[in-house]
TIDRENRO-602805 format. One line per 5 residues: number of its first residue (from 0); their letters; for each residue x, y, z of N, C-alpha, C, O, CB. Coordinates in nm, 2 decimals, decimal comma, m for minus. Glycine has a CB too. Example, Ala and Ser with C-alpha at 12.3 -4.5 7.8 and 13.67 -1.06 7.14 Angstrom:
2
0 = AS = 1,32 m0,57 0,78 1,23 m0,45 0,78 1,32 m0,33 0,78 1,42 m0,33 0,85 1,13 m0,45 0,90; 1,28 m0,22 0,71 1,37 m0,11 0,71 1,29 0,00 0,79 1,34 0,11 0,80 1,41 m0,06 0,57 $
***
This chain:
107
0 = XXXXX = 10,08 7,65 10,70 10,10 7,53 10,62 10,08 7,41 10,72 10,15 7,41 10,82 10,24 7,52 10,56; 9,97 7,28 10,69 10,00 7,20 10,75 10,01 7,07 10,69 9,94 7,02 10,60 9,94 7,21 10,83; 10,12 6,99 10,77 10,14 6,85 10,72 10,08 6,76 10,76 10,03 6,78 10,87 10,25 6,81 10,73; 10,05 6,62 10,70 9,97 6,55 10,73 10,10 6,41 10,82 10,19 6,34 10,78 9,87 6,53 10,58; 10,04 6,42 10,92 10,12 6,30 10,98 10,10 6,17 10,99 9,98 6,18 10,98 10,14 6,32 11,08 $
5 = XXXXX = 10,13 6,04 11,02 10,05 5,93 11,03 10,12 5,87 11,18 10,23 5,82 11,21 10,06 5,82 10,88; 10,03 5,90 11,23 10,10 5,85 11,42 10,00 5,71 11,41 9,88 5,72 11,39 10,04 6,01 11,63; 10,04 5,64 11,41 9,99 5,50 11,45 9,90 5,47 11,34 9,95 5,46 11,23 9,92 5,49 11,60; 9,72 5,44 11,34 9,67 5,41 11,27 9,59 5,56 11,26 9,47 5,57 11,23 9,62 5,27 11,30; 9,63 5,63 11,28 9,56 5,75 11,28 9,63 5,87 11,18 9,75 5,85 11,15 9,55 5,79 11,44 $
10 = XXXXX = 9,59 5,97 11,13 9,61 6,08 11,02 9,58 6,21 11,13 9,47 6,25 11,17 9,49 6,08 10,88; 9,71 6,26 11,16 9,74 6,38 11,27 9,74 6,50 11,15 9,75 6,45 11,04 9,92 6,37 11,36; 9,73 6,59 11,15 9,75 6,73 11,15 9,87 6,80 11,25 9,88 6,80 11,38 9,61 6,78 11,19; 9,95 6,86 11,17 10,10 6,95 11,25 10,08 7,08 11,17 10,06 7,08 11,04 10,29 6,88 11,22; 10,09 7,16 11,24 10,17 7,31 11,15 10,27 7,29 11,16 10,33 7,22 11,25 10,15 7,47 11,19 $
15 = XXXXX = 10,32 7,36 11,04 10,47 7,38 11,11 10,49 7,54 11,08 10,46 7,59 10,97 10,63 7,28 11,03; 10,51 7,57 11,13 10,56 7,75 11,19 10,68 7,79 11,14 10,76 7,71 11,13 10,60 7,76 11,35; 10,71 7,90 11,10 10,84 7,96 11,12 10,90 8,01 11,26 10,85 7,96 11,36 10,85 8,07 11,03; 10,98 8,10 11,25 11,00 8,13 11,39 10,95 8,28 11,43 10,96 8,33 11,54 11,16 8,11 11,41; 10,90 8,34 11,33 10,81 8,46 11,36 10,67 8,47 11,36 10,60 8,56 11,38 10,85 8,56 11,29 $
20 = XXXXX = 10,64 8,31 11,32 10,47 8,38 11,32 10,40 8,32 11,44 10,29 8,29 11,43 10,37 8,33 11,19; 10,48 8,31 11,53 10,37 8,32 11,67 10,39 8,45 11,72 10,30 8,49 11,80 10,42 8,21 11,81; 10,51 8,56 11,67 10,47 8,67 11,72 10,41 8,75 11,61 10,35 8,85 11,64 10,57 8,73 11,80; 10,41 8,72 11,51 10,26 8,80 11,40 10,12 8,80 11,48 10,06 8,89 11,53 10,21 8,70 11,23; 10,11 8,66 11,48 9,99 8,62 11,50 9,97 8,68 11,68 9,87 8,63 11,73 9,99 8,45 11,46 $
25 = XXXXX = 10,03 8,74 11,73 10,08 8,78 11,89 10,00 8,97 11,81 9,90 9,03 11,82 10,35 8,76 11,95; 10,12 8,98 11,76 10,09 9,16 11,68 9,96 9,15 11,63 9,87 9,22 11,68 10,21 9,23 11,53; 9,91 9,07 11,53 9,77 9,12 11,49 9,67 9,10 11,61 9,59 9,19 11,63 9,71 9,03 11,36; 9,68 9,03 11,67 9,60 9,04 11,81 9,60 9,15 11,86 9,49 9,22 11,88 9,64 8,96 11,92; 9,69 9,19 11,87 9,75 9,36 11,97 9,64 9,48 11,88 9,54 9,54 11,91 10,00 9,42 11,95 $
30 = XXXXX = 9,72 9,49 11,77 9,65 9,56 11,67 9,55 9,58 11,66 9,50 9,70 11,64 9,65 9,52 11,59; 9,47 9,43 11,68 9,29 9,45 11,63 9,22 9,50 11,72 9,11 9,56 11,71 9,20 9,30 11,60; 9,31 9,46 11,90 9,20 9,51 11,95 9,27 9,62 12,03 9,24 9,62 12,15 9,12 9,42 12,02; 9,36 9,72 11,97 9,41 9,83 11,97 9,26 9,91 11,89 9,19 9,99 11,94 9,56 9,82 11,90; 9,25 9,85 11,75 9,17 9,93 11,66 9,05 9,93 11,68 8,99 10,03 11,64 9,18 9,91 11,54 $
35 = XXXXX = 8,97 9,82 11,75 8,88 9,83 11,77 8,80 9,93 11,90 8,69 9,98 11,89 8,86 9,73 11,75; 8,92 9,93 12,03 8,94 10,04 12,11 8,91 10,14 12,06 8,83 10,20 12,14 9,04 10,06 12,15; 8,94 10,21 11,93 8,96 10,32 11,89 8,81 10,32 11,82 8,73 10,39 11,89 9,10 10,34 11,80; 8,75 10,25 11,72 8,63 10,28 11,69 8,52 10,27 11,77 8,41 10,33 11,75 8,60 10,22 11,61; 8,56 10,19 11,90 8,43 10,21 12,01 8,46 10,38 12,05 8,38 10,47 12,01 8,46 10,09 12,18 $
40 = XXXXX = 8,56 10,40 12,13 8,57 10,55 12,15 8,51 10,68 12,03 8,43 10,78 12,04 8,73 10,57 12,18; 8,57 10,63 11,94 8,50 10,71 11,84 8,36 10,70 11,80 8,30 10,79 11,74 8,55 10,69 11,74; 8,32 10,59 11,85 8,15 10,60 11,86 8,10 10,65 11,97 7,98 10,67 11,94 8,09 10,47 11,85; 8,13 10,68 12,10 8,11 10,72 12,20 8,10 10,87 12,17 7,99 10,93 12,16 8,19 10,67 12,28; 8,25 10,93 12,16 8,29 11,06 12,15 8,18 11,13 11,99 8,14 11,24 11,98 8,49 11,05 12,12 $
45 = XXXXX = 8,16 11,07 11,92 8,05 11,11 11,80 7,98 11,01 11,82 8,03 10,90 11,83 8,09 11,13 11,64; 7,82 11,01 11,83 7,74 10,96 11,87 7,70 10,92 11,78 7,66 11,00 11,69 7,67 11,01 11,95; 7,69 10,74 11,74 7,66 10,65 11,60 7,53 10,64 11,56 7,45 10,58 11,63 7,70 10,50 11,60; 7,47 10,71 11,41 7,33 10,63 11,41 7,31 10,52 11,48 7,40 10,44 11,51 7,30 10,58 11,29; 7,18 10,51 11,52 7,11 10,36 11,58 7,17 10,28 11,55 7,25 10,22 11,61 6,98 10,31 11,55 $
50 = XXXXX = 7,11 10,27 11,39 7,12 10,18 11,31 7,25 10,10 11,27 7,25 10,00 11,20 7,07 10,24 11,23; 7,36 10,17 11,32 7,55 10,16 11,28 7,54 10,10 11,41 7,61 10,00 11,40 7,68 10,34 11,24; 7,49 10,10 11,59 7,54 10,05 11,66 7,61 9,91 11,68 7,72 9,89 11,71 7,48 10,07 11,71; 7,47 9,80 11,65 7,50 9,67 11,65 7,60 9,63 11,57 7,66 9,52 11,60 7,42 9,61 11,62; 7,63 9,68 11,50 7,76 9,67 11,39 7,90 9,70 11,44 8,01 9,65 11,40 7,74 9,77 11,27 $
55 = XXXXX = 7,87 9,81 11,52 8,00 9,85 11,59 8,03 9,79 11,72 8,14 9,83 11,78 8,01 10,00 11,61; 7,97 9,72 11,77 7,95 9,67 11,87 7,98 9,49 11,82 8,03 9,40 11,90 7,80 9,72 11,93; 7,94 9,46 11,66 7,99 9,35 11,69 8,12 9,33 11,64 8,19 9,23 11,67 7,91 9,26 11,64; 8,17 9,43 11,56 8,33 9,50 11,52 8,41 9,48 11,68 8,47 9,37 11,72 8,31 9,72 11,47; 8,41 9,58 11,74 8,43 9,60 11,84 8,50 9,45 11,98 8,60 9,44 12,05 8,30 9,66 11,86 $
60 = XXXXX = 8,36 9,37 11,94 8,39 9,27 12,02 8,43 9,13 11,95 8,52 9,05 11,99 8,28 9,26 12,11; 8,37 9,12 11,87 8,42 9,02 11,76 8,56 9,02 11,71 8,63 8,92 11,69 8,34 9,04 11,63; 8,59 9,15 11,69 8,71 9,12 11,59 8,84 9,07 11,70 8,90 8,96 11,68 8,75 9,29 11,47; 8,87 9,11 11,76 8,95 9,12 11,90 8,98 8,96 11,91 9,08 8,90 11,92 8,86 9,18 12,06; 8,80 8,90 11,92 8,79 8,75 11,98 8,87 8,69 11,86 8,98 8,63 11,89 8,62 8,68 12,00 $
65 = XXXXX = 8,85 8,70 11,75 8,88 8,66 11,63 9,01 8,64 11,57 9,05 8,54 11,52 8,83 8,72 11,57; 9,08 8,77 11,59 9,24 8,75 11,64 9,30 8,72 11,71 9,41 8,68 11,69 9,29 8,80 11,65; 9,22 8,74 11,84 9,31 8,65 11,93 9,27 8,47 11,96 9,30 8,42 12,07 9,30 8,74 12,07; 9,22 8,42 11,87 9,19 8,30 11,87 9,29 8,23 11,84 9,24 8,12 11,80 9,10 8,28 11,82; 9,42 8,23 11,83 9,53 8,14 11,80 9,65 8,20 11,89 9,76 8,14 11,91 9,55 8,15 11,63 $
70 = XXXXX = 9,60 8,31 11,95 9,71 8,36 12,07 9,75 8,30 12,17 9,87 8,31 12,20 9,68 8,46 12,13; 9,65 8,22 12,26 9,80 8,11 12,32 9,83 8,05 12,29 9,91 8,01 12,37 9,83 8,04 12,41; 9,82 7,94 12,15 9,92 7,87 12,11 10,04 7,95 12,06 10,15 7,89 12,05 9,87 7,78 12,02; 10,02 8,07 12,03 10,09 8,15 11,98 10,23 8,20 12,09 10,35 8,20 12,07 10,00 8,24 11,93; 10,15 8,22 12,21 10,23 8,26 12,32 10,25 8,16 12,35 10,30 8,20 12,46 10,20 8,34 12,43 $
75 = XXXXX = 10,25 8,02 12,36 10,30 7,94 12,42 10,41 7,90 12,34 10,51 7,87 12,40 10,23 7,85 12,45; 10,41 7,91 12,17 10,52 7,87 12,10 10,68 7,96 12,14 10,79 7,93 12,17 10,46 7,88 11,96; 10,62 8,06 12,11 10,70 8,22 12,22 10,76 8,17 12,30 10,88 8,17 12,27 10,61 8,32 12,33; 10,72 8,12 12,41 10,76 8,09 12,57 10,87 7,95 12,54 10,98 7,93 12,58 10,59 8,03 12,69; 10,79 7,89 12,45 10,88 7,72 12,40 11,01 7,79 12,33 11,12 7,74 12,35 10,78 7,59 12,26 $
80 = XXXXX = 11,00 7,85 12,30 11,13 7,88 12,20 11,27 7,99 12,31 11,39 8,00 12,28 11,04 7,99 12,04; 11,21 8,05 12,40 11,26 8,14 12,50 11,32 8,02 12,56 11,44 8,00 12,54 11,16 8,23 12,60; 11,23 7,92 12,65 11,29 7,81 12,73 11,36 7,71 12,67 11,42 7,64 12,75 11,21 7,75 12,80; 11,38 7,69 12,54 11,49 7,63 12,45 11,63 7,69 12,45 11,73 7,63 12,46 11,45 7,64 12,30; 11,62 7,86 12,45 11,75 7,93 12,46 11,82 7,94 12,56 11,94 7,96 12,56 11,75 8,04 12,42 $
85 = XXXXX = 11,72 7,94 12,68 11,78 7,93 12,81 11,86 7,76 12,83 11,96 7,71 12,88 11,64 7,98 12,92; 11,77 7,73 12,78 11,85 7,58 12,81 11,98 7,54 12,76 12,06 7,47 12,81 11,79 7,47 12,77; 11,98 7,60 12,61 12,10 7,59 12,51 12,19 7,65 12,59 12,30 7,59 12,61 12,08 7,65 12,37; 12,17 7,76 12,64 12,28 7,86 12,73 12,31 7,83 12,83 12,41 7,88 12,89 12,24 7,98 12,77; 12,24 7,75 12,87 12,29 7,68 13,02 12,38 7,55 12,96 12,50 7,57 12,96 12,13 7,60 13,14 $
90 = XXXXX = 12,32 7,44 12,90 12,42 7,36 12,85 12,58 7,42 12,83 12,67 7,39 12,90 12,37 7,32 12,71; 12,58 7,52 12,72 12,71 7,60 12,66 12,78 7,64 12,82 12,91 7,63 12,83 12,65 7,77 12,54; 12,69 7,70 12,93 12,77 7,73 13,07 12,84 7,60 13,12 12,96 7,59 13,15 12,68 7,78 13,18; 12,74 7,52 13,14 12,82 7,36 13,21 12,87 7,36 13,10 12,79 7,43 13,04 12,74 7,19 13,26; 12,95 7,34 13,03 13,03 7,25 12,92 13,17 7,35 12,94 13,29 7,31 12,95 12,95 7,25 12,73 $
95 = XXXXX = 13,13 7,46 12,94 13,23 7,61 12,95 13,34 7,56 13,05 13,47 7,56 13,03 13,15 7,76 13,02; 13,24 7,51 13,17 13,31 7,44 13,33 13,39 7,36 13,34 13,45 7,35 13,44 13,22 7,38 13,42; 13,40 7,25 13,21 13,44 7,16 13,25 13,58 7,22 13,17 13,60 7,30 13,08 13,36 7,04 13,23; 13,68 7,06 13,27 13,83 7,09 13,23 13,86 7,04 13,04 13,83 6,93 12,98 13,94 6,98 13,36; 13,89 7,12 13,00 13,97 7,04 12,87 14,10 6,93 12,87 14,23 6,93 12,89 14,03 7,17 12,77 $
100 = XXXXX = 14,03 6,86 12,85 14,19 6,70 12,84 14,20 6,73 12,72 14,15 6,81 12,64 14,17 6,49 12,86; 14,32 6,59 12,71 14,36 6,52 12,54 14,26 6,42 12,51 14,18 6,36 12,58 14,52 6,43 12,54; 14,28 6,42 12,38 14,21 6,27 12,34 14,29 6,22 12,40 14,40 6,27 12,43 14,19 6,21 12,20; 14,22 6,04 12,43 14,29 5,94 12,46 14,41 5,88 12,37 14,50 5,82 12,43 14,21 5,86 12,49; 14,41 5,91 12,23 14,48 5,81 12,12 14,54 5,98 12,03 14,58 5,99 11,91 14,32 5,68 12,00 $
105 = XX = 14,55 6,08 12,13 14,69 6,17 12,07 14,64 6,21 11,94 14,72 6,21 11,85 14,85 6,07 12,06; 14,51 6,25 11,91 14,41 6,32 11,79 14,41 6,43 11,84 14,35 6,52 11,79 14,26 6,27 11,77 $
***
């Protein structure tokens, strides 16, 4: 889904994400070129008409590229969301540290 933003005099483009689809979009990457591994070998191991090569070859290398074309923004969103929890967790430790007083006005 994307929203349309207005930053200054200009019309931005944002996704906005859930919190699992940078790692979908992480798994279909893995996947595609898991599968396409497997049809190259299998063209190797049974030897492809001629005619079926270029095809498997642009399977092969295409599809991989294709999935993984949104993968580091994907792993970066990943990494952003890891270094948010670490931070939150560190906050929650310093705060842990500190002494508890009274309110000033006996609340």
């Amino acid at each position: 889904m994307r929203d349309r933003v207005l930053d200054g005099s200009h019309f931005t483009t944002r996704r906005s994400t859930t919190r699992s689809q940078p790692r979908l979009v992480l798994l279909a990457a893995l996947v595609s070129a898991l599968i396409s591994a497997a049809v190259c070998a299998a063209a190797i191991l049974a030897p492809a008409p001629a005619a079926v090569v270029p095809l498997i070859v642009l399977l092969c290398v295409g599809c991989p590229i294709f999935a993984g074309w949104e993968a580091p923004v994907a792993l970066a969103a990943v990494r952003a969301e890891r270094a948010g929890r670490r931070a939150l967790a560190a906050l929650r430790r310093s705060l842990d540290q500190l002494p508890e007083t009274e309110h000033p006005l006996g609340l």
